[in-house]
DOVODREN-946931 format. One record per residue (C-alpha): z, y, x. Coordinates in steps of 0.2 Angstrom, whole numbers, plus 2048, in hexadecimal, padded with zeros to 3 digits. Each point is the difference from the previous one (the first is absolute). Last residue first. Layout:
N
ZYX ...
END
This chain:
985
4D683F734 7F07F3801 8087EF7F9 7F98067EF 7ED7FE807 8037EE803 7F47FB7F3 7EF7FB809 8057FB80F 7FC7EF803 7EF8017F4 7FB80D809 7FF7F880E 807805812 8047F4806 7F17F47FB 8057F57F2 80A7EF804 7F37F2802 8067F17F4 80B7F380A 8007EF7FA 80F7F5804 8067FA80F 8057EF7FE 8107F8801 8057EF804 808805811 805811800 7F580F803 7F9806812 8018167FF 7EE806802 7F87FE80F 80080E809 7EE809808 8058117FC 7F68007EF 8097F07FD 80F809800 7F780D7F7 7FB7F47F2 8157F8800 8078127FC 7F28057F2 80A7F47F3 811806804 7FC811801 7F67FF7EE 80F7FA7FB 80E80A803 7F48107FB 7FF7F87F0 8127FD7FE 80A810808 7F380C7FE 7F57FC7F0 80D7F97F6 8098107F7 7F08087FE 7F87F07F5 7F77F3808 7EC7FF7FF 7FA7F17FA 7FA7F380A 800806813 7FD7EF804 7F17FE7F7 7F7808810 7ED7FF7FE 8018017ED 80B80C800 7F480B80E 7F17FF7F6 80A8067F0 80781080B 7ED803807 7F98047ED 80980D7FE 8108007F8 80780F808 7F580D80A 7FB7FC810 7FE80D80F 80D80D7FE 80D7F47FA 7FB7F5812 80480F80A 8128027F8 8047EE801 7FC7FF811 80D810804 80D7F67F3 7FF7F080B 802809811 8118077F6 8057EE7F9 7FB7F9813 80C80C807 80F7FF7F3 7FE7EE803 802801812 80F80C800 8097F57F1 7FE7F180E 807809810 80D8057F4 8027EF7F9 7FF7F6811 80E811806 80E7F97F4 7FC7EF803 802803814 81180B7FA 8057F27F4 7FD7F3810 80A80D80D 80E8007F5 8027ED7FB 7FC7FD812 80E80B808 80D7FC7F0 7FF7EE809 800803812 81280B7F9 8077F17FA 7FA7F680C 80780C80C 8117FF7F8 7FF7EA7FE 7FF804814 80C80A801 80E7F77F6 7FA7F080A 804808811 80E8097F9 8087EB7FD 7F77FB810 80B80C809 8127FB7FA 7FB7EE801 7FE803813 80E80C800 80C7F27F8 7F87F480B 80480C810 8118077F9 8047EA7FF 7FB7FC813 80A80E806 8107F97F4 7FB7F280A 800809810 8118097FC 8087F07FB 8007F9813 810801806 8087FC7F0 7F47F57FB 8057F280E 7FF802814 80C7F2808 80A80780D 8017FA812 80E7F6805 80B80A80C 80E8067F5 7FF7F17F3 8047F580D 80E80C806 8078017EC 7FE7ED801 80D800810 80B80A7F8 8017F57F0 8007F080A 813803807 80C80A7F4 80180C80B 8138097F8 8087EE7F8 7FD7F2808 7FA807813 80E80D800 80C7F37FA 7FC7F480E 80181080C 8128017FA 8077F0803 7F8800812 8107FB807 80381180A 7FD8087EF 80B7FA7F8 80E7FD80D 8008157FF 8007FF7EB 8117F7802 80680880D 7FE8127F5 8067F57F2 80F7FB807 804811809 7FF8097ED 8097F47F6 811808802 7FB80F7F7 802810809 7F680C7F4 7F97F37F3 7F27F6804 7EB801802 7F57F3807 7F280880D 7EE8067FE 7FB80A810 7FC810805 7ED806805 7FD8117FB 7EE7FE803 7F47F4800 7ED800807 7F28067F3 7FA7F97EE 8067F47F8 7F27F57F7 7FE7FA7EE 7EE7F77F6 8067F180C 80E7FE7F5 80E7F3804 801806814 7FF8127FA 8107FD7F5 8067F780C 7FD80E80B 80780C7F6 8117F87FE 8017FE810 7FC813804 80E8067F6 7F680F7F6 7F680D7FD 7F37FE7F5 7F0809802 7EF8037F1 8087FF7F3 7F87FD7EE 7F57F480A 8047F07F4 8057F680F 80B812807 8078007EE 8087EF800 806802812 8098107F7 8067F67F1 8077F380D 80980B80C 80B8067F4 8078117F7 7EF80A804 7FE80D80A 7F280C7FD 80D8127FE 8067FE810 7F07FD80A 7FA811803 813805804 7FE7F380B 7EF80380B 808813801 80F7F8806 7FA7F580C 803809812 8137FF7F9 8047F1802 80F7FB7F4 7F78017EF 7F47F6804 8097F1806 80D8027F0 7F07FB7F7 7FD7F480B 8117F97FC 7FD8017F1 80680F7F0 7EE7FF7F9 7F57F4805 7F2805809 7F080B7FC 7F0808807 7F18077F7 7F1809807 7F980F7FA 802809813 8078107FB 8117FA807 7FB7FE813 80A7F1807 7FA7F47F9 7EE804803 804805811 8047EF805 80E7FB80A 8097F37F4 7F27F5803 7ED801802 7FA8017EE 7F07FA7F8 8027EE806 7F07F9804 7F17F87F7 7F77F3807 7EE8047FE 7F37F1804 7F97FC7EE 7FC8107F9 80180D80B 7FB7F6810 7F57F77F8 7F78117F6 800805814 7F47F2805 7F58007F1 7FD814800 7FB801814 7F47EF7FF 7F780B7EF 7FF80F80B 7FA7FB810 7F27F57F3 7FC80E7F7 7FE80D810 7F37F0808 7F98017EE 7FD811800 7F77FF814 7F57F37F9 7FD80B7F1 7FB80F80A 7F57F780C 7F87FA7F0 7FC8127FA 7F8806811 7F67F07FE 7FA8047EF 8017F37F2 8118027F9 8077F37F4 7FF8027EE 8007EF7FC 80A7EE7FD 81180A80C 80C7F1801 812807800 80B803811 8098107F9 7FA80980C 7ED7FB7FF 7FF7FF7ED 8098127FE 7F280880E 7F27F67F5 8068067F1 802812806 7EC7FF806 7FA7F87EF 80680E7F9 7F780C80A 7EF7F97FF 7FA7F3808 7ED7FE7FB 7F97F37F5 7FA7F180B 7EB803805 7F37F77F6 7FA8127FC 7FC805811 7FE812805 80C8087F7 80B7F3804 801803810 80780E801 8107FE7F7 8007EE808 804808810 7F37FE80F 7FD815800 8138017FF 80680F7F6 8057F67F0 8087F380A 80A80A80D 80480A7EE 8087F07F7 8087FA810 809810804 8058027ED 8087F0800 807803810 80C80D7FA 8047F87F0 8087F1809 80780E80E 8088077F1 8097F37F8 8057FB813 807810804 80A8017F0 8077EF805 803805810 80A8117F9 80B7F37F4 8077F680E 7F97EE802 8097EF7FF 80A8097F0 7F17FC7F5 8037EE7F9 8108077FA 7FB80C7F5 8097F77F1 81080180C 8057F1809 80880C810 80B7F3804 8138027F8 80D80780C 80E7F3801 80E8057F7 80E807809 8117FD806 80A808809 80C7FC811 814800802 8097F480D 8067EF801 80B7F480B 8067F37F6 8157FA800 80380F805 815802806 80C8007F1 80280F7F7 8128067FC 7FF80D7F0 8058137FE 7F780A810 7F47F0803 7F78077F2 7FA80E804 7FF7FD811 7F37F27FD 7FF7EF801 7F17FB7F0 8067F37F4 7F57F17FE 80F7F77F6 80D7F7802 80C80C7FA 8147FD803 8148027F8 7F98067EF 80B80E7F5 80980780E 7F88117FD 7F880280F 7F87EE7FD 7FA8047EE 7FB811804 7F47F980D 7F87F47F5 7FC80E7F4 808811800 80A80A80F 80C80F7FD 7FE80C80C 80D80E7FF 800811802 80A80D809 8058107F6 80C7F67F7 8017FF7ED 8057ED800 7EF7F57FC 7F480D808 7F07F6802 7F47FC80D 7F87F07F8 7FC7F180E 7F17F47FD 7FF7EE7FD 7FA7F0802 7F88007ED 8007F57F2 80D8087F6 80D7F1802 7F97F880F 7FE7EF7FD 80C7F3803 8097F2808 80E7F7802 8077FA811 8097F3809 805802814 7FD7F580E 7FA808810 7F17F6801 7FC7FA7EF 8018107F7 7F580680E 7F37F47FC 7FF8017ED 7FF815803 7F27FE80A 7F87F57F5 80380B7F1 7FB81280B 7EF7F7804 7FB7FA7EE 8087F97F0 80A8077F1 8037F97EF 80480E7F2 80D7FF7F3 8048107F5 80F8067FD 80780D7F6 80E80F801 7F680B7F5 7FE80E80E 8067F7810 7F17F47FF 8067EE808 7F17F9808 8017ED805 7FB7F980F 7FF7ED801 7FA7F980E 7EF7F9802 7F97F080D 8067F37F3 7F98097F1 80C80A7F6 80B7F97F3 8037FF7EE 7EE8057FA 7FB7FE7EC 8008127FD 7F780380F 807808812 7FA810808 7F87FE80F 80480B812 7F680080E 80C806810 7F8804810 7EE7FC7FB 80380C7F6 80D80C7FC 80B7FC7F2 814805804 80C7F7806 8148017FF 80F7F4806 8107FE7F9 80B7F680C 8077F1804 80D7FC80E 80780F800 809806811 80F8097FB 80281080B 80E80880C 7F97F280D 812800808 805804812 8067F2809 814800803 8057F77EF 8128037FA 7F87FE7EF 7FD8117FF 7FC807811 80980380E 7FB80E80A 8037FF815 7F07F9803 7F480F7F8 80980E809 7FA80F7F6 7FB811807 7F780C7F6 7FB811804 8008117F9 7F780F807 7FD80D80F 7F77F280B 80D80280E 80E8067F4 8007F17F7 80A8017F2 8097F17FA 7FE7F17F3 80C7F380A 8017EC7FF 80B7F07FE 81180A7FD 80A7F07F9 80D8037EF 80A7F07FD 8018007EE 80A7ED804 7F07F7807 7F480D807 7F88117F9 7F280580A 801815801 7F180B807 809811805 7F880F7FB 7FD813808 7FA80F7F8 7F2808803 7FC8087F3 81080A7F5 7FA8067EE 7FD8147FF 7F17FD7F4 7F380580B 8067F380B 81080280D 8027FE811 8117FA80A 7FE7F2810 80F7F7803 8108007F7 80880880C 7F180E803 7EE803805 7F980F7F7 7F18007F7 8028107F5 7F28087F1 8097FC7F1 80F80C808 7F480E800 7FA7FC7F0 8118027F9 80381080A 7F28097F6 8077FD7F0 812805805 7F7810808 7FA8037EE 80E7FF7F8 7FD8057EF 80F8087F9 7FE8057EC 80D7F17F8 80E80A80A 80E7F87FA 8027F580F 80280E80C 800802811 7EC7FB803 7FE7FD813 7F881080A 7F0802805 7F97F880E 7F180A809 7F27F6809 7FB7F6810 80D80080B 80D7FE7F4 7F57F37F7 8017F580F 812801803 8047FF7ED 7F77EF801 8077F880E 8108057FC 7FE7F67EF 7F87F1809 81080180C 80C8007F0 7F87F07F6 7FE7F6811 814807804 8037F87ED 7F77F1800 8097F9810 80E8037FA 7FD7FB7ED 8027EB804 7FB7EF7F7 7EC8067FF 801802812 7F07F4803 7F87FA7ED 8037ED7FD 7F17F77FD 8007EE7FA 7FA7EF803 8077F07F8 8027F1808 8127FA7F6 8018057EF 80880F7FC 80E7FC7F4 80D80E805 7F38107FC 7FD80A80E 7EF7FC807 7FA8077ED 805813802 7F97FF813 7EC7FB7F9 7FD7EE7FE 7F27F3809 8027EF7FA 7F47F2807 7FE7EF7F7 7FA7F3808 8117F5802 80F8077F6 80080E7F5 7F67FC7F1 8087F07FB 8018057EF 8138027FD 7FF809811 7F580B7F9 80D8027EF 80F80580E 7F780C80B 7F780A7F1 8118017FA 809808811 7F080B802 8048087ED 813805808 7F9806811 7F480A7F9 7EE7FA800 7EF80380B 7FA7EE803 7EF7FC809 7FE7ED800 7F37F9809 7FB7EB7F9 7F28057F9 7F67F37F5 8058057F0 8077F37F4 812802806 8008157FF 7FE7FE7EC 80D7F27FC 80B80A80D 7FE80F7F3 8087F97F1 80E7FA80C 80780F805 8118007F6 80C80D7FB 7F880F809 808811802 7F2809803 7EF7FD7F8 7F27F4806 7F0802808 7F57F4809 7EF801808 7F57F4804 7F37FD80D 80480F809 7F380080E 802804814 7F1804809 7F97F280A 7F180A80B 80B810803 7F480E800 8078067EE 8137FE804 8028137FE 7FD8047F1 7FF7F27F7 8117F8803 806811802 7FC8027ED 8067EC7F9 811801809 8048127FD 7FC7FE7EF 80B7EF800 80E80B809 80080C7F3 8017F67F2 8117F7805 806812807 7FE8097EE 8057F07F6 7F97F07FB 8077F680B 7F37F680D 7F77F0805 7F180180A 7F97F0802 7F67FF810 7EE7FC807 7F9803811 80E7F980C 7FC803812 812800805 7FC81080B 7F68097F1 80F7FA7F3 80C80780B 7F8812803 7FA7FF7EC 8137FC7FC 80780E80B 7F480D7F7 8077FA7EF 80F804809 7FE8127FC 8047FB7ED 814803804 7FB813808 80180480F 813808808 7FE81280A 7FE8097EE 7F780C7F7 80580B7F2 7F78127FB 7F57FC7F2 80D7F27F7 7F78017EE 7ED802804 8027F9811 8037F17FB 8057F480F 8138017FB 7FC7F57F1 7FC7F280E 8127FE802 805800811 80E80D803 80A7FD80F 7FE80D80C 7F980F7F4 7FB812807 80080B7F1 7F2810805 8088117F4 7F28037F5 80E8097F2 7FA7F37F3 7FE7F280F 814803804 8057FC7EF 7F47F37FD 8017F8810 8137FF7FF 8017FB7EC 7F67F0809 80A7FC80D 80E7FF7F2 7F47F77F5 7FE7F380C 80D7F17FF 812801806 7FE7EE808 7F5806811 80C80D802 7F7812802 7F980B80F 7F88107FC 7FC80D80E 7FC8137F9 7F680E806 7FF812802 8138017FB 8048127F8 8157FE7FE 7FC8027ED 7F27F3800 80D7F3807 8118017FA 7FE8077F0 7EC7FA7FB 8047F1809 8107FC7F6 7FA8037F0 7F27F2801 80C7F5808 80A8017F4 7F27FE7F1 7FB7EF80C 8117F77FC 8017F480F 80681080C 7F8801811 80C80A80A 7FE810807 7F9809811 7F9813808 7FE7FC811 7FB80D80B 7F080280D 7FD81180C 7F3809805 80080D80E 7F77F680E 7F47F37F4 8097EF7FC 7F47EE803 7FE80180F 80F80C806 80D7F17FB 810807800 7FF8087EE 7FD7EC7FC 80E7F9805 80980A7F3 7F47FA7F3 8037EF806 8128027FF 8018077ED 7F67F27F9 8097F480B 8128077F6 7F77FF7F1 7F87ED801 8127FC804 8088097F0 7F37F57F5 7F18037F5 7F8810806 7F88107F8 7FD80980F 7FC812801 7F680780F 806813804 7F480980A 80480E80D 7F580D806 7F58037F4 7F0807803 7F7810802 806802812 7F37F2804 7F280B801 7F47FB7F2 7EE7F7800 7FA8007EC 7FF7EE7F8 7F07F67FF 8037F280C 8117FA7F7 7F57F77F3 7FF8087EF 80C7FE7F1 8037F47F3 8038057EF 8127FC7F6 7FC7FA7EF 80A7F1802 81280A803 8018037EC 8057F17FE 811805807 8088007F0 7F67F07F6 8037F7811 815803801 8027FE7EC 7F77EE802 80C7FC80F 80F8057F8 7FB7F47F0 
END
């Protein structure tokens, strides 16, 4: 109740500010200061008073440490157990009499609260408390005791201890077990943060495999001796009070976890209790029984102090008054650091103090306990002041450890089986899930079920392959049991930086395979699992047991089997060169033979039995025929000057034609195609605006490769976003050429490559590390399975698994066969000339379809050329004839005319002419004389002036007779053209 009414008073105290180092105060002459300094003790006995008073009087002697003209007084009362007392008592005996610092010293029985009402009094008025025997880890709060440090460490500063024992007994895992108040957590923090602090280049680190925490004042321990027995270390770390130690004593032995193989290491509460069984070690802090020696350390480090801040600044006076809430000591704030600051040797050896004001340095005793508590100093944990820090020194042969035994115990349980992980990873490890109807695995499997942490199920696999026989083998030869499994998330694991405790340090938190070995939840990985400093910082790898490295793999390039294909053996300018040099000597030829005087142009003009002349087409037929090696049936030059051209084309054709079917060979069936990158090296990985994809597997060791060297940062960044989550989807996608490099373990890559001759890796290997079998940090297996693995390979057991598993034998050797036998061409290669083939009959059919559209056309046309040129022939017959007519009608009417003037009508000569020529019968009306009479009379006259002419007559058909022809009338008679007056217009 006092002690609750104390803290809520002085609570105040926390907010006090700290204040800057000693280098940035003003220079001062030493007039300014004091000249005599009272130091207050607050003190626990009248002996401790009375040294109090004679070291400070000792010390006005001593011109080291006292300036000329300054001068040291004890101010001093005794520690009362009521803390509200002592409160009162400082601030009238103490502050009033202005001390500048005060020295506390309090029975080990009477508790802390009085130390305590010290530092808050004295810390409110930033007046520096010197304590000598306070070691409460509550002391370390600067927020509440601002001013108060001591010349004793701390209870949890023997976690320090432990780490210095434990690294000189080469024990890597403990059992921590611990109360659950301020100090009992305290010293575990300590534990687990120097640990990793300062034990990071230590190969075997020291682990806490379980920790244990139990409330004070136990009744019974035995809950928690169920939990420490079925771990496997046999180190315990124990921070209790002498009363809780006394039961945790008592139920161990109950146990049998105190005798033979177990190793108890206690702090100096615990050594004391009256059941301590017998080869247990603890520490026992130097001058912890004593204040003499405390108190001249405590007084020289204070003189110290005010010596160097007289020289170096003002000091104001003390605060007088303790009802003064308003005084801010600011010289009391500046003394404190000042006194932070000392490394002084002194009786209790040598005196510094942390940032907190809590005594380094300090000394320790390393106690065996023997039959009868017997209490045997084995070692020291001292200063060295040749190397300027601690050192232990243990005598390994004179402890005794539990069980009366003299050789030093394992500190572990060795399991005899284990839980072992795998993961899938051909040809390491094939795994095969088992049917509904399957009870077992094949003889040459091992079970390995996966248990999913999300749904808690389990599925049953079968698993076979490098990793299983290796695993059989080394079972069998250092004789352990096992059980095992898949990796739960299916990877081997990456580390998380995560802050899990508000620190500004973050932590790595491992998943996959790894995460379960870290976290204690597997005891070994048989698995391809890459060494590399990454890992080898948390788990225990045993040495390789296959050497490998990192290479990438690609699909081999594809041959050039394009639809042009059969055109590659020459570049497109000499196949324009040779289109034009066909059409080129075409034309030569065709003028060399038209100018020629012996070329067929010219002579067949002058001989009509002669060939048809060339003529330029038959010229580029014969100049296509020749280079492409085709018959030429006619059209060939006749000239000399044009056949000494055509040998010469045909020599060019046949340089040509040897040139084209010895490099379409080589393309087509000779080409072996090669891998289109050179290795890590090449510039196309390394510069990112090349469009080529690269990948690994996100959170691997390879990945962890890439992010280490820093000459491949670009490539990986690059690379970051491809990765896939396992190596078989991207060996997937490299087959199906959706990536284009996989970076990865280089025997798995080249069993890969090895299984499918469509694969390569490309370049030399790099990164090469090894693949080794992962344990716990400091498991006992760890020097049986590196032997193991060593007699391995020195048997040969290891190439026989190579050869099984990883070269698989005949598959290499036909991926060499199919290497160096020369390929087969089939369409592929040569599609482009049928498809050739098939644009020549399509154009073929193309052409003979216009052809016949033309030539129906120009019938067509032929066709309304006749019908027109025979209407316009008819139509100018019957003009030419209308002329005629119209002629012999007008001749006709000039007869007529003269004849009227002679002869009248129906004389005498018109009845003589009837009768002479009945044909004219009787005379036609108007309407008939021109188109039918006329008619006639032409007809019948046309056959008499043929024979006139000296014609025969037109023959007549067989069987006919020419029948009787009258005499026609004279042309001109009178009788013919009588009435054709009304024709006259």
């Amino acid at each position: 109740m006092a002690a609750a009414f104390v803290y809520r008073w002085l609570l105040s105290a926390a907010a006090i500010v700290n204040v800057l180092p000693p280098n940035g105060a003003q220079r001062h002459t030493a007039s300014d200061n004091p000249s005599t300094y009272n130091i207050g003790g607050v003190l626990s006995n009248s002996e401790s008073e009375q040294h109090f008073a004679t070291i400070i009087a000792h010390l006005n002697f001593d011109q080291q440490y006292v300036p000329r003209k300054v001068t040291y007084y004890d101010k001093t009362i005794r520690m009362d157990k009521n803390p509200i007392k002592t409160v009162f008592n400082v601030c009238d005996k103490l502050i009033e009499k202005r001390v500048y610092a005060v020295v506390v010293s309090h029975e080990q029985t009477s508790g802390d609260l009085s130390p305590a009402a010290v530092s808050y009094t004295s810390g409110f008025y930033s007046i520096p408390v010197i304590g000598i025997s306070s070691r409460d880890a509550a002391f370390s709060d600067k927020n509440i005791h601002v001013s108060f440090l001591r010349t004793v460490p701390p209870y949890y500063h023997q976690a320090d201890v432990w780490l210095e024992m434990l690294s000189h007994f080469l024990y890597t895992k403990v059992i921590i077990i611990h109360s659950s108040d301020t100090d009992g957590r305290a010293i575990l923090g300590r534990f687990q943060t120097t640990s990793q602090t300062y034990y990071d280049d230590v190969d075997v680190r020291a682990t806490v495999e379980l920790i244990v925490e139990f409330e004070p004042k136990l009744e019974s321990f035995t809950e928690h001796l169920i939990d420490m027995k079925t771990a496997q270390s046999r180190v315990y770390l124990m921070y209790a009070s002498t009363e809780d130690a006394q039961v945790i004593f008592r139920d161990a032995g109950e146990y049998n976890m105190t005798g033979e193989g177990h190793v108890w290491i206690v702090t100096e509460q615990a050594l004391h209790a009256n059941n301590t069984p017998d080869g247990v070690l603890g520490l026992q802090l130097e001058h912890a029984h004593g204040d003499k020696g405390h108190i001249r350390d405590s007084v020289y480090v204070l003189a110290s102090a005010i010596k160097e801040m007289i020289s170096n600044e003002t000091i104001a006076e003390a605060p007088k008054d303790c009802g003064d809430s308003a005084v801010n000591w600011e010289s009391g704030k500046r003394l404190f650091q000042y006194l932070k600051s000392r490394n002084i040797t002194g009786e209790t050896g040598q005196v510094a103090f942390d940032d907190n004001g809590d005594r380094i340095y300090a000394g320790y005793d390393v106690i065996n306990i023997r039959e009868r508590q017997q209490q045997h100093v084995v070692g020291k944990f001292s200063y060295d002041t040749l190397k300027g820090k601690m050192r232990m020194r243990i005598n390994d042969s004179e402890i005794i450890w539990g069980g009366k035994q003299k050789r030093k115990p394992e500190g572990i349980m060795i399991p005899t089986h284990l839980k072992v992980l795998t993961i899938e990873e051909k040809p390491f490890v094939y795994v095969r899930r088992m049917g509904d109807d399957e009870f077992r695995c094949e003889p040459d499997e091992r079970p390995c079920p996966l248990f999913n942490a999300s749904d808690a199920s389990t599925n049953e696999f079968c698993c076979r392959g490098y990793c299983i026989d290796l695993l059989i083998e080394l079972s069998k030869r250092i004789n352990f049991t096992y059980d095992l499994a898949l990796s739960p998330d299916g990877q081997f694991g990456h580390y998380l930086l995560r802050n899990t405790t508000g620190a500004m340090t973050l932590r790595k938190e491992w998943t996959g395979l790894i995460g379960e070995l870290v976290n204690e939840r597997a005891d070994m990985i048989v698995a391809p699992l890459t060494i590399n400093p990454e890992r080898a910082e948390y788990i225990e790898f045993s040495k390789p047991f296959k050497y490998q490295g990192i290479t990438i793999l690609e699909k081999k390039p594809s041959r050039s089997s394009t639809l042009v294909s059969f055109l590659q053996p020459f570049s497109n300018t000499l196949w324009i060169l040779v289109m034009v040099s066909v059409h080129v000597v075409a034309l030569v030829l065709y003028l060399l033979d038209r100018f020629s005087p012996f070329g067929r142009f010219k002579l067949s003009h002058s001989d009509s039995n002669e060939e048809k002349a060339l003529n330029l087409s038959s010229a580029v037929w014969f100049a296509w025929g020749v280079l492409l090696n085709s018959g030429i049936g006619e059209g060939t030059p006749r000239s000399f000057s044009a056949r000494v051209l055509g040998m010469v084309w045909a020599g060019f054709a046949m340089i040509i034609v040897a040139s084209y079917t010895a490099n379409l060979a080589a393309f087509l069936v000779l080409e072996r195609p090669k891998t289109k990158l050179s290795g890590i090296n090449d510039a196309r990985l390394r510069n990112t605006m090349e469009n080529l994809t690269c990948a690994t597997v996100k959170g691997s060791s390879v990945d962890m490769y890439f992010r280490r060297q820093v000459e491949l940062s670009n490539m990986y960044r690059t690379m970051e976003s491809n990765n896939y989550l396992t190596a078989e989807q991207a060996i997937q996608d490299v087959k199906k050429g959706k990536l284009m490099a996989f970076i990865w373990d280089s025997s798995r890559l080249e069993y890969e490559a090895s299984k499918d001759c469509e694969l390569v890796t490309a370049g030399e290997l790099f990164g090469r590390s090894g693949y080794g079998i992962g344990l716990q940090k400091g498991s006992p297996w760890t020097d049986a399975v590196t032997l193991a693995i060593l007699e391995f390979h020195e048997s040969g057991f290891m190439e026989k698994l190579d050869k099984q598993w990883i070269f698989h034998g005949q598959v290499t050797q036909n991926c060499e066969l199919f290497e160096k036998t020369p390929n087969t061409l089939g369409l592929k290669n040569m599609a482009g000339v049928f498809i050739l083939v098939g644009v020549g009959i399509a154009g073929g059919v193309g052409l003979i379809i216009i052809e016949v559209i033309y030539k129906k056309h120009q019938v067509k046309k032929q066709k309304r050329l006749d019908i027109a040129r025979n209407a316009a022939d008819k139509w100018r017959g019957t003009i030419e004839k209308r002329k005629t007519i119209r002629a012999s009608l007008a001749m006709q009417r000039q007869y007529n005319v003269g004849l009227m003037a002679t002869h009248a009508p129906g004389t005498i000569s018109l009845a003589v002419d009837k009768r002479r020529y009945p044909r004219l019968g009787q005379r036609l009306g108007p309407e008939r004389a021109w188109p039918g009479d006329a008619a006639d009379v032409l007809r019948i006259r046309r056959p008499y002036e043929l024979g006139k002419s000296g014609l025969a007559p037109p023959p007549l058909g067989l069987g006919k007779t020419r029948p009787q022809q009258n005499q026609l009338p004279p042309r001109y008679s009178p009788g013919y053209t009588s009435d054709v007056s009304h024709l006259v217009v």
